[in-house]
VOBA-150865 format. One record per residue (C-alpha): x negated, y negated, z negated; residue number from 1. Coordinates in pm, 1 decimal, padded with zeros to 6 digits. Each point is the difference from the previous one (the first is absolute). Example, Ala and Ser with C-alpha at 12.3 -4.5 7.8 and 13.67 -1.06 7.14 Angstrom:
2
{{-01230.0 00450.0 -00780.0} 1}
{{-00137.0 -00344.0 00066.0} 2}
This chain:
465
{{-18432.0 -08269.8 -00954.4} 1}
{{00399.9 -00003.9 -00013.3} 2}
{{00073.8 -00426.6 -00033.8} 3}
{{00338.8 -00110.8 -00130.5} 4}
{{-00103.7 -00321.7 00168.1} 5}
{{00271.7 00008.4 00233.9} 6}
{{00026.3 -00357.3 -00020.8} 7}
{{-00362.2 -00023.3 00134.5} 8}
{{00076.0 00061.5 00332.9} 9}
{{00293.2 -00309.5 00027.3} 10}
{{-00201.3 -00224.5 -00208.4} 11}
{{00055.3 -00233.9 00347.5} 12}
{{00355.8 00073.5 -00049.8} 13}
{{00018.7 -00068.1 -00344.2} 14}
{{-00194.2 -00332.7 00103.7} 15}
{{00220.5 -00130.7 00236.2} 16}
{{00334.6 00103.0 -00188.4} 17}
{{-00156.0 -00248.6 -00271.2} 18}
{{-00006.3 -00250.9 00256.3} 19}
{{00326.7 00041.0 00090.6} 20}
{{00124.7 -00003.7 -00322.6} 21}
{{-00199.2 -00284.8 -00103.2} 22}
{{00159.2 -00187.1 00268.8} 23}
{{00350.9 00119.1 -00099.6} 24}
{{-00047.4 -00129.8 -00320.3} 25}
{{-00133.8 -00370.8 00067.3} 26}
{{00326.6 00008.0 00262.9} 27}
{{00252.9 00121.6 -00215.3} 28}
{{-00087.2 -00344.0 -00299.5} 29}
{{-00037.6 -00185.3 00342.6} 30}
{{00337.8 00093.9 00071.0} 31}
{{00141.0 00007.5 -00381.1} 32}
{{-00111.2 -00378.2 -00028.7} 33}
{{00147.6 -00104.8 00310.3} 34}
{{00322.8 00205.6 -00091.0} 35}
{{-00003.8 -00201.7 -00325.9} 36}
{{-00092.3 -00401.4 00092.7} 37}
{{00199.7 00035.7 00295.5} 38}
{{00291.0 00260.7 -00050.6} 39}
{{00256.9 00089.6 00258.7} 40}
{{-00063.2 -00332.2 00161.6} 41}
{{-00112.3 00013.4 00379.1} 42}
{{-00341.2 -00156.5 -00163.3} 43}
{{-00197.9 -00242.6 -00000.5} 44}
{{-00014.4 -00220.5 00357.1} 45}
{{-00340.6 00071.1 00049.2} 46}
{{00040.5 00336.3 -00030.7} 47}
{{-00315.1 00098.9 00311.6} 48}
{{-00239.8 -00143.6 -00226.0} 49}
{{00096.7 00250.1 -00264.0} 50}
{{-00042.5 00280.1 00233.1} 51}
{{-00320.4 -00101.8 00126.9} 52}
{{-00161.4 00001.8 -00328.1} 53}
{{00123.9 00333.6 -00109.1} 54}
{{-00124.5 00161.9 00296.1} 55}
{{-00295.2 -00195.1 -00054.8} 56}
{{-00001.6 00083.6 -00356.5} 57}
{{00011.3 00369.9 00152.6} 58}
{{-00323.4 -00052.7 00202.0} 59}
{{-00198.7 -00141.0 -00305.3} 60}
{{00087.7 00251.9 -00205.9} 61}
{{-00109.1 00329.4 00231.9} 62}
{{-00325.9 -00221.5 -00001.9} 63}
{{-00015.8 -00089.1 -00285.4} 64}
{{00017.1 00289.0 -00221.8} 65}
{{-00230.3 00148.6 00264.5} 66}
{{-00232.3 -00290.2 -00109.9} 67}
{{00042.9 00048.9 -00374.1} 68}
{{-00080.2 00415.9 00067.6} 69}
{{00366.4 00081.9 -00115.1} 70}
{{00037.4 00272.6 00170.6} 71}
{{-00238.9 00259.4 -00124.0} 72}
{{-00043.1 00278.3 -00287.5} 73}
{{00015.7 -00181.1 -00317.4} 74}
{{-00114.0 00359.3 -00154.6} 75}
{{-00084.3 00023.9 -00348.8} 76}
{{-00019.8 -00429.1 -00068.0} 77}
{{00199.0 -00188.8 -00191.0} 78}
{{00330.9 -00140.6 00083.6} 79}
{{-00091.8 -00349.3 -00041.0} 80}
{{-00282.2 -00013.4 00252.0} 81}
{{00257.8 00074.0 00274.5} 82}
{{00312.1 -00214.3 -00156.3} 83}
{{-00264.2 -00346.1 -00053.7} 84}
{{-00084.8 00084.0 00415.7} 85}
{{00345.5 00013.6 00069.6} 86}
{{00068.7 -00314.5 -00179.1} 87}
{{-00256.7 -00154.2 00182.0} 88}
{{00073.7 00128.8 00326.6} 89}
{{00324.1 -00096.1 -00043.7} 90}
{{-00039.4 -00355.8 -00155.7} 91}
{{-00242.4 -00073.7 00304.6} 92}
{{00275.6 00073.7 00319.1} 93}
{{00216.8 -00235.8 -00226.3} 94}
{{-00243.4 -00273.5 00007.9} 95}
{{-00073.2 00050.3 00358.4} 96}
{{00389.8 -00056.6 00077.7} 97}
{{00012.4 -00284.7 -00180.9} 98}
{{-00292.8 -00160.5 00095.8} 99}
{{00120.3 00080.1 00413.3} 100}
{{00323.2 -00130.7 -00142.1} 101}
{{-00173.6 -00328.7 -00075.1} 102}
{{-00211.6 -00041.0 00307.9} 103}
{{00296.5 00081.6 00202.5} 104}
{{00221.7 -00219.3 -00189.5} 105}
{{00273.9 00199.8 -00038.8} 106}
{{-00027.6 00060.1 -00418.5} 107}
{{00267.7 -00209.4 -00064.7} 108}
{{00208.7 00245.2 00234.8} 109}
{{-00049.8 00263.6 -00254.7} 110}
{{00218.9 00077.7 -00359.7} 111}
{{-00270.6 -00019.7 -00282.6} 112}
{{00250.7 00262.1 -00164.7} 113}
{{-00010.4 00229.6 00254.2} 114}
{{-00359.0 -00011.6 -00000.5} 115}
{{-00093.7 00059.8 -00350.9} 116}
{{00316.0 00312.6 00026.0} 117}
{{-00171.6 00133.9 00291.4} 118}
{{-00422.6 -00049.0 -00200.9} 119}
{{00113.7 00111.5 -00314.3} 120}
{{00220.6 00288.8 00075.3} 121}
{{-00209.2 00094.8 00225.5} 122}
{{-00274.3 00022.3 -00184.9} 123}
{{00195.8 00200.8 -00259.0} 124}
{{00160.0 00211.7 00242.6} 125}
{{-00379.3 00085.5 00170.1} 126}
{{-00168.2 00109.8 -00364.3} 127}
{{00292.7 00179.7 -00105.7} 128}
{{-00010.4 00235.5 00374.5} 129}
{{-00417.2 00031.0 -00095.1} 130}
{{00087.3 00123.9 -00361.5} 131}
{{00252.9 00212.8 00090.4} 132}
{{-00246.0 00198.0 00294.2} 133}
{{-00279.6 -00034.3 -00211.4} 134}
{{00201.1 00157.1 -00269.3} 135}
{{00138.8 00274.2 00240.4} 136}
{{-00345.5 00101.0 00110.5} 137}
{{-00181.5 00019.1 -00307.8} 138}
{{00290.3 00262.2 -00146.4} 139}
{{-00061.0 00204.9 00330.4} 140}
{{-00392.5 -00004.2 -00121.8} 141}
{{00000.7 00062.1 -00297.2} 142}
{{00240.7 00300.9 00126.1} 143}
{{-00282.1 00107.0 00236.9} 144}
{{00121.1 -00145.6 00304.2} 145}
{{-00157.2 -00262.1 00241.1} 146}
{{-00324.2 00100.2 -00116.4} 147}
{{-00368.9 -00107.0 00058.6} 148}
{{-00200.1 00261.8 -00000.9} 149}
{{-00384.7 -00077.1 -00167.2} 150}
{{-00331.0 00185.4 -00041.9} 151}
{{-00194.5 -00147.4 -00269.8} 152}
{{-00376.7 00034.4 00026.0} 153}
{{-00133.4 -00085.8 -00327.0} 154}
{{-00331.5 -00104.6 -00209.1} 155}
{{-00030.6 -00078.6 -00406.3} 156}
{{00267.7 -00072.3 -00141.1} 157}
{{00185.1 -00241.2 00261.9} 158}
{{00226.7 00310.1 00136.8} 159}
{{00114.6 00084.8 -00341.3} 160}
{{00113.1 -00300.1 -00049.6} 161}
{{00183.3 -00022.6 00323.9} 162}
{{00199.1 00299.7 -00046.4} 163}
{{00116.6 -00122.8 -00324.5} 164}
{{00151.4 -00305.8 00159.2} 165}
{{00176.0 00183.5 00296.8} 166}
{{00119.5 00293.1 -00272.0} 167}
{{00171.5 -00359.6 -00172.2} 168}
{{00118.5 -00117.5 00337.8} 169}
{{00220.4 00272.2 00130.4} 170}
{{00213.2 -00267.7 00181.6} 171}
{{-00295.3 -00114.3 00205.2} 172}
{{-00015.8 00347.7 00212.6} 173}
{{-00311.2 00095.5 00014.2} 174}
{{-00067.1 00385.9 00004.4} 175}
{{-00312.7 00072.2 -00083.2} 176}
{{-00095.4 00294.4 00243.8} 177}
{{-00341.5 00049.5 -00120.6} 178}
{{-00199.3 -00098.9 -00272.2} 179}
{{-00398.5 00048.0 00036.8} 180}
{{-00277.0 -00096.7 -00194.9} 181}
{{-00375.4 00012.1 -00006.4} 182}
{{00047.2 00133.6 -00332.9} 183}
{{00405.2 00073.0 -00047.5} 184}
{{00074.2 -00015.5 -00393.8} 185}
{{00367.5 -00090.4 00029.8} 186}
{{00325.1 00225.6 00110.3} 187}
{{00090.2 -00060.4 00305.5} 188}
{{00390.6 -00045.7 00051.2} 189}
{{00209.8 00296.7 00067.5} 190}
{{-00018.6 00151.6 00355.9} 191}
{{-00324.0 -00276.9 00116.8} 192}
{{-00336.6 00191.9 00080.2} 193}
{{-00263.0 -00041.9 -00209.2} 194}
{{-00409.5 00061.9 00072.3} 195}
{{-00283.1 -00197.4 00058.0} 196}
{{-00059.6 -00301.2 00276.2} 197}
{{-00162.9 00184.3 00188.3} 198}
{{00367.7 00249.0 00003.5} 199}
{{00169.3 -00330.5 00038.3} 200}
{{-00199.6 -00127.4 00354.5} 201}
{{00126.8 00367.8 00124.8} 202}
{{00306.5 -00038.5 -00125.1} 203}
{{00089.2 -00333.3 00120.5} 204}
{{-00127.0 00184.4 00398.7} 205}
{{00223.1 00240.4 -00001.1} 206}
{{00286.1 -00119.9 -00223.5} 207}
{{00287.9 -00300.1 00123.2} 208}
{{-00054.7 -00267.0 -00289.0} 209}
{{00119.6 -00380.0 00019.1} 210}
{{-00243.2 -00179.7 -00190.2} 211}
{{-00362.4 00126.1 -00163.4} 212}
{{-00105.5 -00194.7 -00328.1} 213}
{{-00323.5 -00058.7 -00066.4} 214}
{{-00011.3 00000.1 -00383.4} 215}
{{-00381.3 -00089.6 -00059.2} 216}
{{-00169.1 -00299.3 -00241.8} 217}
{{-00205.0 -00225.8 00174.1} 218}
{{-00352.6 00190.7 -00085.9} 219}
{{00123.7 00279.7 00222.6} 220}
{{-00134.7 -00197.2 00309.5} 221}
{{-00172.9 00247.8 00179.9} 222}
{{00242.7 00241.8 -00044.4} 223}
{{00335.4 -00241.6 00101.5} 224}
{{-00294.8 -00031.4 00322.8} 225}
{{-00003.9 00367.3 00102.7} 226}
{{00392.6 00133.2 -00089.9} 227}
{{00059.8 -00365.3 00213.5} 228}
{{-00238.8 00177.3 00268.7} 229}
{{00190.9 00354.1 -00020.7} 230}
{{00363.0 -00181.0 00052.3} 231}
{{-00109.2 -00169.3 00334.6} 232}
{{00267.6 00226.1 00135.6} 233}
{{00265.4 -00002.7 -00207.6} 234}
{{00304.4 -00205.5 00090.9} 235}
{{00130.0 -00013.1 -00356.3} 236}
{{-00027.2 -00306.8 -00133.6} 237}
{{-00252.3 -00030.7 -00269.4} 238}
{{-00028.4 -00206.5 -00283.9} 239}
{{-00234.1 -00094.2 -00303.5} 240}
{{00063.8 -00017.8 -00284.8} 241}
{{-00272.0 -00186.3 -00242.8} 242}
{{-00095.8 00057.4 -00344.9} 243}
{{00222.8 -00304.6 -00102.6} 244}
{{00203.0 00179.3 -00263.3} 245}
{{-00284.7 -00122.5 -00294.0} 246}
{{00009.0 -00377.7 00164.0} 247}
{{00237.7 -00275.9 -00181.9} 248}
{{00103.7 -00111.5 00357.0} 249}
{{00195.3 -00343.2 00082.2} 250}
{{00186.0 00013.7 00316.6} 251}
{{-00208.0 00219.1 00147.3} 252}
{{00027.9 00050.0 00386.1} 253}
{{-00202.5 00063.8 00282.6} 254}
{{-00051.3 -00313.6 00281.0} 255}
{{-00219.3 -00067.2 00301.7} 256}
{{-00270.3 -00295.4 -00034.2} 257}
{{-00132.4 -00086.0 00276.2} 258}
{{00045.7 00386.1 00161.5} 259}
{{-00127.0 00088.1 -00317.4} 260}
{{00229.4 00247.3 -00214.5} 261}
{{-00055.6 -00151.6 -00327.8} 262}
{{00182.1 00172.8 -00322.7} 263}
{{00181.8 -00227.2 -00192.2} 264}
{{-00072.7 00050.5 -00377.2} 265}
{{00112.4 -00323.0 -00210.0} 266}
{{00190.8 -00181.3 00231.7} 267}
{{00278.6 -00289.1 -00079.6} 268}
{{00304.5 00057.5 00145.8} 269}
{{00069.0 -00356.2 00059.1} 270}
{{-00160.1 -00014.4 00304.1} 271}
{{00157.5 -00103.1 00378.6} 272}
{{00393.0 00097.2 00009.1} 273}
{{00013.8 00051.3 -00398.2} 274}
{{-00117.6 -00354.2 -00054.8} 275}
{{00224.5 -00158.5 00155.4} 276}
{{00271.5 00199.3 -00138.5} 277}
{{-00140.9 -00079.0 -00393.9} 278}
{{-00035.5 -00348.5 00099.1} 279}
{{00398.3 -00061.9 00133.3} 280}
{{00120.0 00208.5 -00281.1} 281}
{{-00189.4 -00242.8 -00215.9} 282}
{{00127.7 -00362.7 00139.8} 283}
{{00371.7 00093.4 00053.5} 284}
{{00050.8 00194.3 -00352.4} 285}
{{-00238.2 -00269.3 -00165.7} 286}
{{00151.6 -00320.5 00179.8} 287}
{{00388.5 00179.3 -00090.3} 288}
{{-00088.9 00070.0 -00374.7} 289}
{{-00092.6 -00373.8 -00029.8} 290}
{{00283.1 -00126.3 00130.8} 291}
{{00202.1 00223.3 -00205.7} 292}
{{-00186.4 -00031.7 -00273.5} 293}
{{-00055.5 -00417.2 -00033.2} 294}
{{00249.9 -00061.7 -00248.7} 295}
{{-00182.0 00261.8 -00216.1} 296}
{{-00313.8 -00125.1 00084.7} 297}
{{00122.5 -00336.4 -00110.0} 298}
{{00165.0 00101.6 -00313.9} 299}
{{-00309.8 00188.8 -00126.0} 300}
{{-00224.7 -00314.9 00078.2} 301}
{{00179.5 -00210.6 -00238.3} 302}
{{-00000.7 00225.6 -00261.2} 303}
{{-00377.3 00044.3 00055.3} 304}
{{-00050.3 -00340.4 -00068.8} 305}
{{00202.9 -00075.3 -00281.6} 306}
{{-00073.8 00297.6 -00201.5} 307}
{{-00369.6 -00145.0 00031.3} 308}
{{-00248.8 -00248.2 00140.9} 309}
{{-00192.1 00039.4 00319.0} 310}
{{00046.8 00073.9 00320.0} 311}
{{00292.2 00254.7 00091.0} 312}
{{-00197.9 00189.0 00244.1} 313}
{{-00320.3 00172.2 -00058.2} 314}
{{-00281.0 00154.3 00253.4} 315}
{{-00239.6 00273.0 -00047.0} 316}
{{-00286.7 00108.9 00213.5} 317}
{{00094.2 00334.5 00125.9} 318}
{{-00157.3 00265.9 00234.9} 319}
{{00206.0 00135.5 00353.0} 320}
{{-00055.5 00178.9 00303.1} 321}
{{-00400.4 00032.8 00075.1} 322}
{{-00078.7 -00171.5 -00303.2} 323}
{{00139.5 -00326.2 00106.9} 324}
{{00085.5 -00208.1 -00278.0} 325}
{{00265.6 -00243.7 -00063.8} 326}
{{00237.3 -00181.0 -00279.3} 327}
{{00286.0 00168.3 -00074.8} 328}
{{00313.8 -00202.1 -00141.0} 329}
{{00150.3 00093.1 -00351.1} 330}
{{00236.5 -00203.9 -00180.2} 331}
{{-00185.6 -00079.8 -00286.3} 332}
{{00084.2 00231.1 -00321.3} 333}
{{-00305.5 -00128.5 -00235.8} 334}
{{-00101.6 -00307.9 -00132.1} 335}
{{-00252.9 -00203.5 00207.9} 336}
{{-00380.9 00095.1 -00082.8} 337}
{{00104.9 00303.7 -00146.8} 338}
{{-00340.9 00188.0 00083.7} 339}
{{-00236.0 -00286.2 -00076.0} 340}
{{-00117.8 00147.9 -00270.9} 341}
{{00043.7 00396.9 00056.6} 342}
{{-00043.7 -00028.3 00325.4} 343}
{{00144.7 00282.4 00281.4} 344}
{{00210.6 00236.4 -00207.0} 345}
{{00190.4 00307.7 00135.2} 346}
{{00363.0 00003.4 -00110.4} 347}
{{00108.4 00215.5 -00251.4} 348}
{{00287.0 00101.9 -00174.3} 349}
{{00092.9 -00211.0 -00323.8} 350}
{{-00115.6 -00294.9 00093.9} 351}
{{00080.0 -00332.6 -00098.9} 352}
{{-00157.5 -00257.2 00189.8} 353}
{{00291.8 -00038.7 00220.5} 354}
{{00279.0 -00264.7 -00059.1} 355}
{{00341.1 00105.4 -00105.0} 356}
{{00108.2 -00129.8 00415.0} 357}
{{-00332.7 00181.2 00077.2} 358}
{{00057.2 00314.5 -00172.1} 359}
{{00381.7 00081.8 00157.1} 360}
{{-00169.9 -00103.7 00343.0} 361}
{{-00245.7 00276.1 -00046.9} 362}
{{00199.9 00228.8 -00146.4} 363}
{{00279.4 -00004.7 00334.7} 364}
{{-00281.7 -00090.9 00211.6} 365}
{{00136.4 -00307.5 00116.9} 366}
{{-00299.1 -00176.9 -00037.9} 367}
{{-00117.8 00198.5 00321.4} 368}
{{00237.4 -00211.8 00237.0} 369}
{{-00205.9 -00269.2 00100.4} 370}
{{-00207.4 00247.6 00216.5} 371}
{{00228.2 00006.9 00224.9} 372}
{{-00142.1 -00291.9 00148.7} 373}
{{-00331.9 00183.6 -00023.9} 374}
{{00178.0 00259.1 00217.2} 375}
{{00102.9 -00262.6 00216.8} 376}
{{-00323.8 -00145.4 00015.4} 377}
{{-00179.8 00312.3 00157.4} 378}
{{-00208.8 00047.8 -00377.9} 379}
{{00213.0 00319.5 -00047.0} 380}
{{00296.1 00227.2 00032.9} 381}
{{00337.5 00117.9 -00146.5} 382}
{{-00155.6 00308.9 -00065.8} 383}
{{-00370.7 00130.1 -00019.6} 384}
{{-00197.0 00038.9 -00340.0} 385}
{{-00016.0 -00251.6 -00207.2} 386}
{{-00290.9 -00253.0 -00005.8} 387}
{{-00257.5 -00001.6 -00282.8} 388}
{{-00234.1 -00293.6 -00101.6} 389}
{{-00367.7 00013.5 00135.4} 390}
{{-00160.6 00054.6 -00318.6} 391}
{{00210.5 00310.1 -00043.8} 392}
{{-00033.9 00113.4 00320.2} 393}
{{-00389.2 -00055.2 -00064.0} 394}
{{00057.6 00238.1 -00302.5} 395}
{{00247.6 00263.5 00120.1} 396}
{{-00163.4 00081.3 00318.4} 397}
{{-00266.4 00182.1 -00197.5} 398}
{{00217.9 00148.6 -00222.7} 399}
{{00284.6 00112.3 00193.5} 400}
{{-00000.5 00233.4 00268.7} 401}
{{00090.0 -00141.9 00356.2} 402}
{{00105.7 -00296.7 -00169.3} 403}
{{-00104.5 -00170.0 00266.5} 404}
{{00187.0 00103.3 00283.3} 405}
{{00301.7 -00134.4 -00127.8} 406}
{{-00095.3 -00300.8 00204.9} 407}
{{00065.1 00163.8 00352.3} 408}
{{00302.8 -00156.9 -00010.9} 409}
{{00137.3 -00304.0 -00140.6} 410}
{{00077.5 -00111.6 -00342.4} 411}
{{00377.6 00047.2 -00103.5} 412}
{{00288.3 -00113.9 -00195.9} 413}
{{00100.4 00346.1 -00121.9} 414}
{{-00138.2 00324.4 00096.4} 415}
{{00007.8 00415.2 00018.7} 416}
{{-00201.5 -00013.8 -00361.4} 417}
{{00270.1 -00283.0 -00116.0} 418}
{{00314.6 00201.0 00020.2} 419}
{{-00096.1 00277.1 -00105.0} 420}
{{-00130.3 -00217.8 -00341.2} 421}
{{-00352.5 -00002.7 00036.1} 422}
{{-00062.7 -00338.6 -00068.8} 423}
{{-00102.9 -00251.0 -00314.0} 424}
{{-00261.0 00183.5 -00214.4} 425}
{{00072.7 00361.1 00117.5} 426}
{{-00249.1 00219.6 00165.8} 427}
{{-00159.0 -00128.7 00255.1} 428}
{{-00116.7 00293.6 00213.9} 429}
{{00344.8 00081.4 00023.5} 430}
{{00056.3 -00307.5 00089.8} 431}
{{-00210.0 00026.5 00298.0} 432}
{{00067.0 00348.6 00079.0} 433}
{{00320.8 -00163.6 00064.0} 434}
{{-00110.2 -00291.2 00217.2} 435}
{{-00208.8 00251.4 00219.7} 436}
{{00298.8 00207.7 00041.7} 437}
{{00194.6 -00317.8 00136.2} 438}
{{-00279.9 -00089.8 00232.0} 439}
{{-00031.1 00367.0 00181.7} 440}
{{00370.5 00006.4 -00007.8} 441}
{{00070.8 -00364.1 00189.8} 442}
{{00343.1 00013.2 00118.3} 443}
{{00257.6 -00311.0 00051.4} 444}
{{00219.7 00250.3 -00163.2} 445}
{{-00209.7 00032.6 -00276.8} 446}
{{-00000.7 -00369.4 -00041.2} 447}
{{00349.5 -00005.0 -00027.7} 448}
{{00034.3 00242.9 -00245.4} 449}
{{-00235.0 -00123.4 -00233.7} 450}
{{00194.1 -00354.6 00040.9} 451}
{{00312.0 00172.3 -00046.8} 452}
{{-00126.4 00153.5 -00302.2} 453}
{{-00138.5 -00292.2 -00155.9} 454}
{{00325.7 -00169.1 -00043.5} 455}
{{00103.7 00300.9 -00184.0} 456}
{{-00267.7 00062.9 -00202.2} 457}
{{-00296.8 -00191.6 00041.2} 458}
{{00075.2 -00319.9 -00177.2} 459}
{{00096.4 00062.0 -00329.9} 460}
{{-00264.5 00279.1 -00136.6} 461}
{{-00159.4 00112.6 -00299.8} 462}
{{-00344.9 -00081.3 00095.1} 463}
{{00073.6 -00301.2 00128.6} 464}
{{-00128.0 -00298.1 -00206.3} 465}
């Protein structure tokens, strides 16, 4: 089989020249903040300390990208998996200098400015070099170079759908060599061989392939068992591939329990590194927006209670993560005992039991500030689906699909389903088609987008009332 996989054979190369660069980069800001705090000055007195902790710095880094599994084929998944590693990876030799810095005493030695030049640049500098070779590589793919070169073995309908996906993902490069199937109904792609398993064991024996797939549903036990049997030999390496296309998957990964390889099928993503990440974003942006915000707050308080009596804050039992329920903090648009008579009613459009104060708060969704000190209190988040009342939960969860799993993660502010103006009386399987999409696709990034897009658009809507 003729490979234009030339870059195959210096993957090591290509390895180490990342490295290098890697290291060039996080120099170069290194040197570009020290160039700009200190200019053409001799520097600062203590200038050994500075040298010790970039060459230090050095040492982390080679380790700690190592650590974080930087430095391996990123093929066919998504940019942010790799950027939120380097941003970790990255973030963490930081912290380590500065907390040696502190045990060492010598912090005060150091200019903050040069610091955050060197962290942030940096950082910048590092995704920018991964985006670029990323981008470089998957244009030689999809071009048919650097190449992986796959047999598919296939049951049911599983391989099918597996060639569909790699047909869509050109950039990925994976040539599919051969394509055989107990009993083959699809085209194979141009130039791959085509037959039965029993063609594809034989194949795989006398052919050079890089990976075999093993494109079988779960019933196919017995038969996973034997073609498992027949590949003792082969020094591909060989992969299955589930029946997991009909599943509604959250997260989904595979983990070891115990030395047990468990699959992960509804999983939260806020779970060791990620919750810690949710939970800072949450108390700096949170604590910030308060502190920002108190002459607002204040401003809207007093207008809450003269425009009518009672209290200017109101509570609500709500529903979060794993059913955990909690009072969440509105500023108070009704007047008091509103629902004494009706009571629990689902907001709707046209309605007038809000007060004139109450109705403007809804309608810019200001009356959502207070639960900021919700976020601050640990209840919920900045963003996550919103929380429903427990008798609607109680009704919805039969009546909705999946409605459930929106409480993987934390209640939010705003949300995936929010900006994009499913919210108020709209549709609410949309509404958690949305929030599901936000929980498989966790990213800090993602966070900040949604934020970001919130102040644009997510407070004054149509269906907001």
């Amino acid at each position: 089989m003729k490979s234009r996989g030339h870059l195959r054979e210096h993957s090591e190369l290509l390895l180490w020249l990342m490295r290098v660069t890697d290291v060039a980069v996080s120099l170069g800001f290194c040197a570009l903040g020290y160039a700009i705090v200190f200019g053409p000055s001799s520097g600062p007195p203590n200038v050994l300390y500075y040298q010790i902790a970039v060459l230090f710095s050095i040492l982390l880094q080679l380790v700690g990208f190592h650590a974080f599994d930087l430095y391996r084929t990123w093929r066919g998944e998504d940019y942010m998996q790799e950027f939120v590693s380097l941003l970790l990876a990255w973030t963490t030799i930081f912290a380590v200098l500065i907390i040696l810095s502190v045990i060492t005493k010598t912090s005060a030695s150091f200019s903050r400015a040069w610091l955050l030049i060197w962290y942030f640049g940096g950082a910048g500098g590092l995704i920018c070099l991964r985006f670029s070779l990323r981008s470089v590589l998957r244009r030689m793919r999809a071009k048919g170079y650097n190449l992986r070169h796959v047999v598919i073995l296939a049951s049911g309908d599983v391989g099918e759908r597996v060639l569909d996906q790699l047909r869509a993902s050109p950039e990925a490069g994976f040539n599919v060599a051969g394509y055989f199937a107990s009993s083959p109904t699809t085209q194979a792609p141009d130039k791959a061989q085509q037959g039965d398993i029993a063609s594809g064991l034989q194949y795989v024996r006398s052919h050079h392939v890089d990976q075999i797939w093993l494109a079988m549903p779960f019933k196919e036990e017995e038969l996973i068992k034997e073609v498992m049997e027949q590949l003792r030999d082969a020094t591909a390496d060989v992969r299955l591939i589930p029946d997991l296309f009909g599943f509604r998957l959250i997260n989904h990964s595979i983990s070891t329990v115990a030395n047990i390889s468990v699959i992960n099928l509804s999983v939260t993503p806020m779970d060791g590194v990620n919750r810690w990440i949710k939970a800072i974003e949450d108390k700096v942006i949170s604590s910030l927006l308060l502190l920002v915000l108190s002459p607002l707050l204040l401003f809207i308080a007093l207008a809450v209670k003269i425009s009518s009596p009672g209290p200017v804050l109101y509570h609500q039992e709500r529903v979060s993560w794993n059913n955990r329920r909690f009072n969440m903090y509105k500023f108070r648009t009704m007047p008091v005992n509103v629902e004494a008579d009706s009571g629990p009613v689902w907001a709707s459009s046209g309605e007038q039991r809000a007060t004139v104060i109450g109705g403007f708060l809804r309608k810019t969704s200001l009356d959502e500030l207070p639960q900021f000190w919700n976020v601050l209190k640990g209840d919920m988040s900045i963003v996550g689906p919103r929380p429903e009342r427990p008798v609607f939960v109680e009704q919805f969860k039969d009546e909705v699909p999946r409605y459930m799993q929106k409480h993987m993660v934390k209640a939010g502010i705003t949300g995936w389903a929010q900006i994009n103006g499913w919210r108020g009386n709209t549709d609410l399987e949309k509404r958690i088609e949305h929030d599901l999409y936000y929980i498989d696709n966790w990213s800090l990034w993602l966070d900040l987008k949604i934020i970001l897009m919130t102040a644009f658009k997510g407070f004054v809507h149509k269906n907001a009332y």
